[in-house]
Rosetta silent file (secondary structure, phi, psi, omega in degrees, C-alpha in Angstrom):
SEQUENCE: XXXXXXXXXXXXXXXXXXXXXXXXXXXXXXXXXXXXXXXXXXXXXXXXXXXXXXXXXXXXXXXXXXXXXXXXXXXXXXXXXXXXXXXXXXXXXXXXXXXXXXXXXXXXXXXXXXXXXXXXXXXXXXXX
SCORE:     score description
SCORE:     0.000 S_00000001
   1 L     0.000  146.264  168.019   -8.865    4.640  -28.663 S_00000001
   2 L   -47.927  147.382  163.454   -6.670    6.552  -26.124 S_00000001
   3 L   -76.815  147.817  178.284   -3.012    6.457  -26.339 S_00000001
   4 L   -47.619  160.792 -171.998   -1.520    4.057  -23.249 S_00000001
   5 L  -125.152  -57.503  157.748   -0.173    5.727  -20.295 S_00000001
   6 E  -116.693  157.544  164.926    0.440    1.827  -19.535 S_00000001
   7 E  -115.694  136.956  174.936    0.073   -1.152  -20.362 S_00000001
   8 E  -107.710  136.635 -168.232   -1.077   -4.042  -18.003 S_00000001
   9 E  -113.843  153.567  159.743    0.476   -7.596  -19.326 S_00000001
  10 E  -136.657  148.380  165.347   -1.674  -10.496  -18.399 S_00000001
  11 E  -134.338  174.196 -175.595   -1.048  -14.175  -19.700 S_00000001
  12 L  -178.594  110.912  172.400   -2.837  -17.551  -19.806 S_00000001
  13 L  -100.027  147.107 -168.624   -2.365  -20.951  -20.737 S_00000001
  14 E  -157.737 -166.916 -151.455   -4.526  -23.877  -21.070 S_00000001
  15 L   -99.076  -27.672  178.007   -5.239  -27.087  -22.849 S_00000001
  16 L  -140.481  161.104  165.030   -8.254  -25.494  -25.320 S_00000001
  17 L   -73.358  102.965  166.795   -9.156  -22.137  -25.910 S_00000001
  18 L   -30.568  132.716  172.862  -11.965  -21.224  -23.111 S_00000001
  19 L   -39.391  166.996  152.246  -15.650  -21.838  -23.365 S_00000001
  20 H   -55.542  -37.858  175.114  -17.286  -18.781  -23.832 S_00000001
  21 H   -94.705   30.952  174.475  -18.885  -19.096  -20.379 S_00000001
  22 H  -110.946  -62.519 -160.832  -15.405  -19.246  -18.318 S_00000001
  23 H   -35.377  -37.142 -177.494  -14.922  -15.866  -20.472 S_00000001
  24 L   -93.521   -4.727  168.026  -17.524  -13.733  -19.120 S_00000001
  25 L   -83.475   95.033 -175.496  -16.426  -14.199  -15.665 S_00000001
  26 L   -38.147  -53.497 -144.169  -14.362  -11.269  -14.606 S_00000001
  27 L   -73.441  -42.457  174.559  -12.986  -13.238  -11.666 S_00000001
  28 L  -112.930 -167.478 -163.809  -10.442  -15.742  -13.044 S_00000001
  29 L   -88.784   22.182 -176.840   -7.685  -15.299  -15.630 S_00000001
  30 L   -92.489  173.925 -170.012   -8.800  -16.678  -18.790 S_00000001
  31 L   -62.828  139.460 -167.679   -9.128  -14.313  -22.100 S_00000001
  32 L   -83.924  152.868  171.757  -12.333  -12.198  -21.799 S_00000001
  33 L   -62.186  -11.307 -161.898  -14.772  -12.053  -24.976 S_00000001
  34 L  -132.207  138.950  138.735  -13.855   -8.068  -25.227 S_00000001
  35 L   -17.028  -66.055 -175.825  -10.645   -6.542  -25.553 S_00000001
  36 H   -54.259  -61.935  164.071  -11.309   -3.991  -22.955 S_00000001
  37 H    -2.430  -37.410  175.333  -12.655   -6.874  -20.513 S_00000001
  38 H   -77.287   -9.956  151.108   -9.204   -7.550  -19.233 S_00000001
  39 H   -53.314  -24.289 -178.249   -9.466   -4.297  -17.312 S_00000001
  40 H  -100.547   33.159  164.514  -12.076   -5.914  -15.176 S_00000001
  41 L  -114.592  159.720 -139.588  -10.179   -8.382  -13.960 S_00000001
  42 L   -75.590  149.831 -162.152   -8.874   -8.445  -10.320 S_00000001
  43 H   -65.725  -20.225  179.724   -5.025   -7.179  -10.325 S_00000001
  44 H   -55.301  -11.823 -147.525   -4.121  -10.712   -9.156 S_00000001
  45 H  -130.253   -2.146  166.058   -4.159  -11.664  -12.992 S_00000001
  46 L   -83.631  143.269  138.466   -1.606   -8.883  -13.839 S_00000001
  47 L  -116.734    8.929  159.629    1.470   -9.884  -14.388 S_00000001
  48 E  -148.280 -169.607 -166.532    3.289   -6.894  -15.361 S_00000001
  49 E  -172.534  124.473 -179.981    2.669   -2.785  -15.941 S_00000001
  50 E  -119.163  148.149  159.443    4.723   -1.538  -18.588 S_00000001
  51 E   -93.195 -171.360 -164.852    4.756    2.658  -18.914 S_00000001
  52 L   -91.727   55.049 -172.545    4.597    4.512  -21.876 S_00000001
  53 L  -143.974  178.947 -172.835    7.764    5.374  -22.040 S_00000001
  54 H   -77.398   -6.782  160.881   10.690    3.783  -24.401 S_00000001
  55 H   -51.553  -44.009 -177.523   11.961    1.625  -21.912 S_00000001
  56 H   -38.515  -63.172 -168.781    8.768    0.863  -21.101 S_00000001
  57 H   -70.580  -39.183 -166.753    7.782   -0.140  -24.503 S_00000001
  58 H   -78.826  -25.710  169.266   10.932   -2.465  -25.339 S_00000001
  59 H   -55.568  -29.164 -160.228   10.276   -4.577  -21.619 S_00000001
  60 H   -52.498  -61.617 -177.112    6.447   -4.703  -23.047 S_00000001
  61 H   -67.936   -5.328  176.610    7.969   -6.439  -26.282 S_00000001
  62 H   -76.805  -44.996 -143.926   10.822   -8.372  -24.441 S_00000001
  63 H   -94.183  -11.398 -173.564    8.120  -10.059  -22.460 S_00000001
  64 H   -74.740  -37.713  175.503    5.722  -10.701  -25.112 S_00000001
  65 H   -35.539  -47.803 -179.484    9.128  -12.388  -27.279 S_00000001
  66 H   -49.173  -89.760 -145.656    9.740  -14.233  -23.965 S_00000001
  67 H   -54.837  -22.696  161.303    6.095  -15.829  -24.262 S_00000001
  68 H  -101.971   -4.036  147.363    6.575  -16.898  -27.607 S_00000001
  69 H   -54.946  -22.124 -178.688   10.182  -18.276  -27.263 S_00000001
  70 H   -89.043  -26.562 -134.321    8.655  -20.093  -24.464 S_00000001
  71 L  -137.566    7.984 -152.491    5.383  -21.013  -26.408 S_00000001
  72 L   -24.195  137.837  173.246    6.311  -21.666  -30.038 S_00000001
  73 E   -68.444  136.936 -162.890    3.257  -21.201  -32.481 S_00000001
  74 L   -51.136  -33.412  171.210    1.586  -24.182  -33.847 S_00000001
  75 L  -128.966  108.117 -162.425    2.797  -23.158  -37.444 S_00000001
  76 L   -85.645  -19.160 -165.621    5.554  -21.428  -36.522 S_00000001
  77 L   -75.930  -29.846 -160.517    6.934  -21.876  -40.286 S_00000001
  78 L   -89.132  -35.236  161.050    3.960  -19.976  -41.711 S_00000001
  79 L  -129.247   79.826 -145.059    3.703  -17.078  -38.944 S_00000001
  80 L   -73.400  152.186  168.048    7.098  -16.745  -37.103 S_00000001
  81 H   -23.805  -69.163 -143.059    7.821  -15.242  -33.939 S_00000001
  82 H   -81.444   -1.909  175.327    9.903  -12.422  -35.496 S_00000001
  83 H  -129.874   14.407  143.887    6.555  -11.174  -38.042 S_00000001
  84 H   -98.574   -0.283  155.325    3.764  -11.426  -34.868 S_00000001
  85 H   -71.751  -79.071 -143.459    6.906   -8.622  -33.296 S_00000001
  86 H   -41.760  -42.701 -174.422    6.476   -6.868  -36.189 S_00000001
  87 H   -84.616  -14.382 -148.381    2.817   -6.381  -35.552 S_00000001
  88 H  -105.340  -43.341  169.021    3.049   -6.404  -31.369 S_00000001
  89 H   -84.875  -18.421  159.191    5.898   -3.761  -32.033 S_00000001
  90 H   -52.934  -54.576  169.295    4.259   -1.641  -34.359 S_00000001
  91 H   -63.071  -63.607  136.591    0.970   -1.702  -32.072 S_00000001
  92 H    -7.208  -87.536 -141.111    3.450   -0.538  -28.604 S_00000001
  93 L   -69.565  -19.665 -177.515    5.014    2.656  -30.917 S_00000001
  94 L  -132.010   48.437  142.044    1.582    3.754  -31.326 S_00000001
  95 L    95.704   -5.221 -174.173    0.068    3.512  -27.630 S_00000001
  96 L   -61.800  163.259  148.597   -2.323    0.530  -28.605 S_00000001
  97 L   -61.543  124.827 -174.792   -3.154   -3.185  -27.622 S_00000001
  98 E  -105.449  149.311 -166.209   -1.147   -5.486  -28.550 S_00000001
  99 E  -160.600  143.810  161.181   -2.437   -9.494  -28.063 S_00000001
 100 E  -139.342  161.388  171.063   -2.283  -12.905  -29.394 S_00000001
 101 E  -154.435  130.004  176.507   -4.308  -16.387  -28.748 S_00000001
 102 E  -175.853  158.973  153.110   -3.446  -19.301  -30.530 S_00000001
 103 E   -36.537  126.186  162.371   -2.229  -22.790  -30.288 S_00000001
 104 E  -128.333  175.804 -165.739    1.116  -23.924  -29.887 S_00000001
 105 L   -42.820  -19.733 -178.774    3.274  -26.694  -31.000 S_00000001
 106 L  -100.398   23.406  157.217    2.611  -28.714  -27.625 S_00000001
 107 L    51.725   37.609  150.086   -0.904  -28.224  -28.799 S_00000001
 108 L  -101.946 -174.161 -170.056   -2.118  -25.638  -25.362 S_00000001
 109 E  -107.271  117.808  167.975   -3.822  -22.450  -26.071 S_00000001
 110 E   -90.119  152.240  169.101   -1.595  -19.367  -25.260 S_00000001
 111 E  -139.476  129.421  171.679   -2.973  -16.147  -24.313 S_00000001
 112 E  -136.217  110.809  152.109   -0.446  -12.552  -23.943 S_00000001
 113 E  -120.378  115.013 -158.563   -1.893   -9.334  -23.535 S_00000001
 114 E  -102.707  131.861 -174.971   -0.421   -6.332  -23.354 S_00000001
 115 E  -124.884  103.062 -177.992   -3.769   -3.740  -22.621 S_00000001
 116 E   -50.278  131.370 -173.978   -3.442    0.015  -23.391 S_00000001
 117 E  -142.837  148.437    1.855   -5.059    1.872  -19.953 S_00000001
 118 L   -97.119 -167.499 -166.278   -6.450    3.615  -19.321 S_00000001
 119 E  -155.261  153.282 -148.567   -8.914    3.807  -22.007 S_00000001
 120 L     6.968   50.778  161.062  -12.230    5.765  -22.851 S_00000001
 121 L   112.743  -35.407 -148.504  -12.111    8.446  -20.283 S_00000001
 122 E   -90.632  155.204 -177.434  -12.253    5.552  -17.239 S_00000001
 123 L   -80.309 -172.698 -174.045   -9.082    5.934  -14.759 S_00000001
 124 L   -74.022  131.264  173.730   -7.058    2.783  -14.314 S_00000001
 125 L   -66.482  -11.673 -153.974   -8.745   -0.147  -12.307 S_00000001
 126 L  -128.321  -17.404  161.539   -5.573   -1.065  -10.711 S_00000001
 127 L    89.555   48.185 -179.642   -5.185    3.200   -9.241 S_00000001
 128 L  -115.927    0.000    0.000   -1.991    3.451  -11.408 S_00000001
């Protein structure tokens, strides 16, 4: 994979983890079956653009921190906030995606993505 230029953040919460056939539908915001797949969805469903640069990188991880200070994980004892940073900043320092989907303690389904673009060759969907 390319290194990011940017990152496009998208999030999404819900009561279960989406059917597979809400998934394949470009058009609203829930997580796509493919990684890339969140590039095709319409810019309405961004909610940030981080660049590649180190400011850049520490908003990407303040906002993903935000969403799980906001969103604690269902076993929060067994995989804590501060060692799913470890992998989300580790993944940022070296231009990649960083993502999580999982349950949390109020028992919805979070979704955060931060999605390195552009990526294999194609320019940025959003013209950045």
């Amino acid at each position: 994979m390319d290194v990011a230029q940017h990152w496009h953040a998208y999030e999404w919460t819900g009561h279960e983890r989406p059917h597979d056939s809400a998934r394949i539908d470009p058009s609203n915001g829930t997580p796509p079956l493919e990684i890339a797949h969140w590039l095709r969805k319409p810019a309405r469903h961004v909610a940030h653009t981080f660049d590649n640069s180190e400011d850049g990188v520490a908003r990407a991880s303040g906002w993903m921190r935000k969403g799980g200070e906001e969103n604690p994980h269902l076993d929060e004892a067994a995989f804590g906030l501060d060692a799913r940073m470890a992998y989300v900043d580790d993944d940022l320092r070296r231009g990649a995606d960083a993502l999580w989907g999982y349950y949390s303690g109020r028992g919805r389904y979070v979704s955060r993505a931060l999605i390195a673009c552009p990526r294999g060759g194609t320019p940025c969907p959003y013209g950045r």
